[in-house]
MARTIMI-813615 format. One record per residue (C-alpha): residue number from 1; residue in one letter; x, y, z. Coordinates in nm, 4 decimals, decimal comma. Example, Ala and Ser with C-alpha at 12.3 -4.5 7.8 and 13.67 -1.06 7.14 Angstrom:
2
<node><resi>1</resi><resn>A</resn><east>1,2300</east><north>-0,4500</north><up>0,7800</up></node>
<node><resi>2</resi><resn>S</resn><east>1,3670</east><north>-0,1060</north><up>0,7140</up></node>
***
This chain:
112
<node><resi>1</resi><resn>X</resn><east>-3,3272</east><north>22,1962</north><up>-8,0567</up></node>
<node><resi>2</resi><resn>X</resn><east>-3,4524</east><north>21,9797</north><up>-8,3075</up></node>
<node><resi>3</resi><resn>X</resn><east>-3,6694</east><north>21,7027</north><up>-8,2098</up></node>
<node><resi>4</resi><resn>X</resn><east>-3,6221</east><north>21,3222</north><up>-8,3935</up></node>
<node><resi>5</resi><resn>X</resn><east>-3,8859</east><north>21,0831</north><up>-8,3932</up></node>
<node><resi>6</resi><resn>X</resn><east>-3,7814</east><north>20,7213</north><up>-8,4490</up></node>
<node><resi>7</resi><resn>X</resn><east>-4,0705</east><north>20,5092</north><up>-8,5289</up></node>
<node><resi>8</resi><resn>X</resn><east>-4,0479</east><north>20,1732</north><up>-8,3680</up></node>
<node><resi>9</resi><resn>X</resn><east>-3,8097</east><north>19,9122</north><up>-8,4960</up></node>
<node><resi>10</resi><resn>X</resn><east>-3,8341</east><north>19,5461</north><up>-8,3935</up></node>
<node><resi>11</resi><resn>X</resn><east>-3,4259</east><north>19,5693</north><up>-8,2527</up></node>
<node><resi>12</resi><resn>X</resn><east>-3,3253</east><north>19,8956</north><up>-8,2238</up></node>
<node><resi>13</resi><resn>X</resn><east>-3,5995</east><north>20,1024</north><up>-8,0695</up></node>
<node><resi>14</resi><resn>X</resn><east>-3,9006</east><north>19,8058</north><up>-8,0433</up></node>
<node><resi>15</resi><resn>X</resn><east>-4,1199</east><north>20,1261</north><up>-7,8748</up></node>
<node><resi>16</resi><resn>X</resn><east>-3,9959</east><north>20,3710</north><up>-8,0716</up></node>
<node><resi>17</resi><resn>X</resn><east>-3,8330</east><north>20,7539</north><up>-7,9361</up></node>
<node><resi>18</resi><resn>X</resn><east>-3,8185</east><north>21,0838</north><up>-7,9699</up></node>
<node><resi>19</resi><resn>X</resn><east>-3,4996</east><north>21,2595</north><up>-7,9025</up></node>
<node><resi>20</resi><resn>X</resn><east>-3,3511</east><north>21,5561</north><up>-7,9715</up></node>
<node><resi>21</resi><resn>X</resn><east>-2,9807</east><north>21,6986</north><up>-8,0693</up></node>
<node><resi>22</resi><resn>X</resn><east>-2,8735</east><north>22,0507</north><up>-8,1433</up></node>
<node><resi>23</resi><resn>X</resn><east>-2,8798</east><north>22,1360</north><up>-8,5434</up></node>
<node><resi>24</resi><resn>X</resn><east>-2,5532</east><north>22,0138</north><up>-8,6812</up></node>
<node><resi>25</resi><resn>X</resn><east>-2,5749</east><north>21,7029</north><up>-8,5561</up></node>
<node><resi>26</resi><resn>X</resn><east>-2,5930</east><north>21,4131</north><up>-8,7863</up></node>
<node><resi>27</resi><resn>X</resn><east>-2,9034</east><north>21,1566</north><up>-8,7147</up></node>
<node><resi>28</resi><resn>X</resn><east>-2,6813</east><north>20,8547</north><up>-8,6240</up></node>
<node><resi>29</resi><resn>X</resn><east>-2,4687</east><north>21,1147</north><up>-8,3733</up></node>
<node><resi>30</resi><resn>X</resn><east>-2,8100</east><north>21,1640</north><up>-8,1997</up></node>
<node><resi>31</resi><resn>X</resn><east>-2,9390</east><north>20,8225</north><up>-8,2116</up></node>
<node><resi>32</resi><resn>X</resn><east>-2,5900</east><north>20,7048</north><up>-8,1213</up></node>
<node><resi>33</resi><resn>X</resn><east>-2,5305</east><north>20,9613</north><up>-7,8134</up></node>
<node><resi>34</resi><resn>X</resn><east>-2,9515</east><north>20,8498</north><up>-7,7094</up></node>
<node><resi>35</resi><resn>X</resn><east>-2,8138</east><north>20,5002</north><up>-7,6669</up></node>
<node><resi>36</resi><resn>X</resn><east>-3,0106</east><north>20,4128</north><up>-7,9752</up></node>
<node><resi>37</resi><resn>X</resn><east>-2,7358</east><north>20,1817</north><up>-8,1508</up></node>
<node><resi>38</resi><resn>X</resn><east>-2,8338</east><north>20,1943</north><up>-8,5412</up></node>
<node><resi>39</resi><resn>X</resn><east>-2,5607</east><north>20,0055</north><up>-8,7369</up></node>
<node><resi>40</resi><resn>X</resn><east>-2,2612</east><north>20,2685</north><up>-8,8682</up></node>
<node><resi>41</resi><resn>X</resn><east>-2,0176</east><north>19,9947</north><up>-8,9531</up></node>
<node><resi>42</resi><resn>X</resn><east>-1,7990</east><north>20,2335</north><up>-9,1145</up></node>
<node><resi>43</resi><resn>X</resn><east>-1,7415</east><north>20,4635</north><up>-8,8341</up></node>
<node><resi>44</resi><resn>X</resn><east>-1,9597</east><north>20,7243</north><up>-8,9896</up></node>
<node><resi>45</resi><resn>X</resn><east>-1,6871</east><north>20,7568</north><up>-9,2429</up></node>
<node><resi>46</resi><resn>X</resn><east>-1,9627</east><north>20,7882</north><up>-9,5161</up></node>
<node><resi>47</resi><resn>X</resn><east>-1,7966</east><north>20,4290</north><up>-9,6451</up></node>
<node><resi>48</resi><resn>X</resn><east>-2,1132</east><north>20,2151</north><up>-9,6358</up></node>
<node><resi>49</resi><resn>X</resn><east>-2,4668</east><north>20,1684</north><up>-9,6412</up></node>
<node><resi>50</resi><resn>X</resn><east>-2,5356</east><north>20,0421</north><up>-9,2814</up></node>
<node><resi>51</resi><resn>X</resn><east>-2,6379</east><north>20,3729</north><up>-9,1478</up></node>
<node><resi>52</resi><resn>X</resn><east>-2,9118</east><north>20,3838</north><up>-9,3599</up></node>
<node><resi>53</resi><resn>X</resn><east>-3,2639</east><north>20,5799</north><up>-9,2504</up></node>
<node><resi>54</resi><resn>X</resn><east>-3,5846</east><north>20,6806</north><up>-9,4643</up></node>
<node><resi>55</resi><resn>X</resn><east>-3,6557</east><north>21,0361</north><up>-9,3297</up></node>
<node><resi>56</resi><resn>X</resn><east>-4,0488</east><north>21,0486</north><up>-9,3341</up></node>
<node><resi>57</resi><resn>X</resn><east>-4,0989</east><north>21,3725</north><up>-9,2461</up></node>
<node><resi>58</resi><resn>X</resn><east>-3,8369</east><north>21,6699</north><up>-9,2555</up></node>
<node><resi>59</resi><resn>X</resn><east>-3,5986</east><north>21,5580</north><up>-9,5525</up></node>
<node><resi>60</resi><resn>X</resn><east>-3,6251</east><north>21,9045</north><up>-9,6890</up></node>
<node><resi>61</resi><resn>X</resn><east>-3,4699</east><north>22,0826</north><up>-9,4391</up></node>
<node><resi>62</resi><resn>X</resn><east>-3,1204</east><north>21,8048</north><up>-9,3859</up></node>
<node><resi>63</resi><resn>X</resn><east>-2,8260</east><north>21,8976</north><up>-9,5815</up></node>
<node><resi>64</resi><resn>X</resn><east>-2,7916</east><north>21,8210</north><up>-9,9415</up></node>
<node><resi>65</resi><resn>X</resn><east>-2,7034</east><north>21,4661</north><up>-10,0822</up></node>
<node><resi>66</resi><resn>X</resn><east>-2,3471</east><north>21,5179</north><up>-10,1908</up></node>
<node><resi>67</resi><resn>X</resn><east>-2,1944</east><north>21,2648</north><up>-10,4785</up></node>
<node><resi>68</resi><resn>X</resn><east>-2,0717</east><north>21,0153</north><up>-10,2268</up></node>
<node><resi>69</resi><resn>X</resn><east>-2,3557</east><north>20,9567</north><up>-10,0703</up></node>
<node><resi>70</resi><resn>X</resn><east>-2,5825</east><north>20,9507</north><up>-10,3799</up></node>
<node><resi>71</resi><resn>X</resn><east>-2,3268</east><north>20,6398</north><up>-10,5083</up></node>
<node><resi>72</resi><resn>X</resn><east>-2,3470</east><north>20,4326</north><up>-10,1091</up></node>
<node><resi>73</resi><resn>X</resn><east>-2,7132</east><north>20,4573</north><up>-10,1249</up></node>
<node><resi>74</resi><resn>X</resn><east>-2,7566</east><north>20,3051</north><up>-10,4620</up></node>
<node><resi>75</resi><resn>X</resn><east>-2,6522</east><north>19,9662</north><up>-10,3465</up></node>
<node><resi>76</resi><resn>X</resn><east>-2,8961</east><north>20,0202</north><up>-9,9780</up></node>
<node><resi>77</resi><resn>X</resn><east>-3,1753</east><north>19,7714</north><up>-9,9688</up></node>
<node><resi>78</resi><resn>X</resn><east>-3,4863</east><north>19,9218</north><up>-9,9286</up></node>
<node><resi>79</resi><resn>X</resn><east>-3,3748</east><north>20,2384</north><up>-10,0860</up></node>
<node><resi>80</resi><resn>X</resn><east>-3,6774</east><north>20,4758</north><up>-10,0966</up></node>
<node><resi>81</resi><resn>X</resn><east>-3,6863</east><north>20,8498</north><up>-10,2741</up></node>
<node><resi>82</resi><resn>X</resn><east>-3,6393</east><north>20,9656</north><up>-9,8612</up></node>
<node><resi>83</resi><resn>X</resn><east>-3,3393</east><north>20,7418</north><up>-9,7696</up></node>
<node><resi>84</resi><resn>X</resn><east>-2,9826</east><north>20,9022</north><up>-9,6334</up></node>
<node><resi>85</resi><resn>X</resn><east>-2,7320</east><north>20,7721</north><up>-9,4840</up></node>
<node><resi>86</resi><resn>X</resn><east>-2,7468</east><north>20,8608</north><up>-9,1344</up></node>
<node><resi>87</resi><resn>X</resn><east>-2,4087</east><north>20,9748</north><up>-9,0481</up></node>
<node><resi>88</resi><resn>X</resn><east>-2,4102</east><north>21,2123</north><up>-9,3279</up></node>
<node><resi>89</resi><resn>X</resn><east>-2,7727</east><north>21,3519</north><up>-9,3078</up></node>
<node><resi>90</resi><resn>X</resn><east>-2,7054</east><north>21,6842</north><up>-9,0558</up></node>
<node><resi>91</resi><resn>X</resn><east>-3,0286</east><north>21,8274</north><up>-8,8147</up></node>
<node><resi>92</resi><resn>X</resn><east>-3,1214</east><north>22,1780</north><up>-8,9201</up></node>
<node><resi>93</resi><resn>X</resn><east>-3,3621</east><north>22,3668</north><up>-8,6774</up></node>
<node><resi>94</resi><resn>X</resn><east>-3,6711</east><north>22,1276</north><up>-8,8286</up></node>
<node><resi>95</resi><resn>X</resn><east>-3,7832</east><north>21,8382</north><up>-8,6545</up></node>
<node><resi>96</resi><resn>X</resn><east>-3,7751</east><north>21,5017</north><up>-8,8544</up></node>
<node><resi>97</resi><resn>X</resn><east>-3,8851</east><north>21,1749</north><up>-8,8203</up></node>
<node><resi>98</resi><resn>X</resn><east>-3,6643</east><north>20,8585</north><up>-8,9235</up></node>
<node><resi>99</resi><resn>X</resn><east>-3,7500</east><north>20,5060</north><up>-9,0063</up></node>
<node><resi>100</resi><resn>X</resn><east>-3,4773</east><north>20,2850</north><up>-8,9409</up></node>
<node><resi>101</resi><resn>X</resn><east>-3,5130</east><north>19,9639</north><up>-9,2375</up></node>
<node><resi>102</resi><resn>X</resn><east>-3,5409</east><north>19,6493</north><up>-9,0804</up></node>
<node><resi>103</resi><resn>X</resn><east>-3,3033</east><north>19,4783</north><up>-9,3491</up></node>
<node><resi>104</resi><resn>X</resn><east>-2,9135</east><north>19,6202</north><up>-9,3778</up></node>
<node><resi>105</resi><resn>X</resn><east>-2,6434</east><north>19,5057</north><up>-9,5847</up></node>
<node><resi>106</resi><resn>X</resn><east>-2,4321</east><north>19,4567</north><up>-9,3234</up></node>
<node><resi>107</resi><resn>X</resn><east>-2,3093</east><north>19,0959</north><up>-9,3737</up></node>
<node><resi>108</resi><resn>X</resn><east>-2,1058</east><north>19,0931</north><up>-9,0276</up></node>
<node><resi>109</resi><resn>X</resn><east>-2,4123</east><north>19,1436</north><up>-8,8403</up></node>
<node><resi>110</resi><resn>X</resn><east>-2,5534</east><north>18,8210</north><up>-8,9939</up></node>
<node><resi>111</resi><resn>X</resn><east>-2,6130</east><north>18,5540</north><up>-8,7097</up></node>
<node><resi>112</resi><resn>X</resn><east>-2,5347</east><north>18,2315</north><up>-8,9402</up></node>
***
C-alpha cells in the first residue's frame, strides 16, 4: 500500500503523519478514514475547492486532472503547479506526500 506523508499543518495535523491507503483511494478518503479531518465541504462531490492539497512529491503517478477539476482549482487560493483537489486525486502504488494550505476558501469555516 501506498504510503502518504502529510507535512505538519498548524490545525489539521500540527505534527504531521504518515498514513497509508490501498491505491484507489482518493487522498481526502485516506486522510478522512486516518481521522485527519481536511475540509471537503462538498462531500467530495468534486463541487469546491476546500479539499485542496499541493502534492510535493508523487503528483506524477495520481490520476489525471480531468476538466472539472482543472475549472475548481482555478479559483483555490494558494494554487501551485502541484495542487489537486483531494477528493478527486486517486493513490496509485507510489507513495506521495501532501501539503495541506493553511488558507481555504471555505467561508463557513470562518470564525467571525
Amino acid at each position: 500500500m501506498p504510503i502518504i506523508k502529510i507535512l505538519p499543518h498548524p490545525e489539521y495535523c500540527p505534527e504531521g503523519a504518515e498514513i497509508t491507503a490501498p491505491a484507489g483511494t482518493s487522498i481526502c478518503e485516506a486522510l478522512l478514514d486516518h481521522k485527519i479531518n481536511i475540509e471537503h465541504a462538498c462531500d467530495m462531490s468534486c463541487a469546491c475547492t476546500t479539499c485542496h492539497v499541493v502534492v510535493r512529491e508523487g503528483f506524477n503517478s495520481l490520476n489525471e486532472l480531468d476538466e472539472s477539476e482543472e475549472d475548481l482549482l482555478d479559483r483555490a487560493w494558494g494554487l501551485e503547479p502541484q495542487s489537486r483537489l483531494s477528493c478527486q486525486a486517486f493513490l496509485a502504488q507510489t507513495d506521495v506526500t501532501v501539503e495541506i494550505p493553511k488558507y481555504s476558501i471555505n467561508h463557513a469555516k470562518e470564525k467571525h
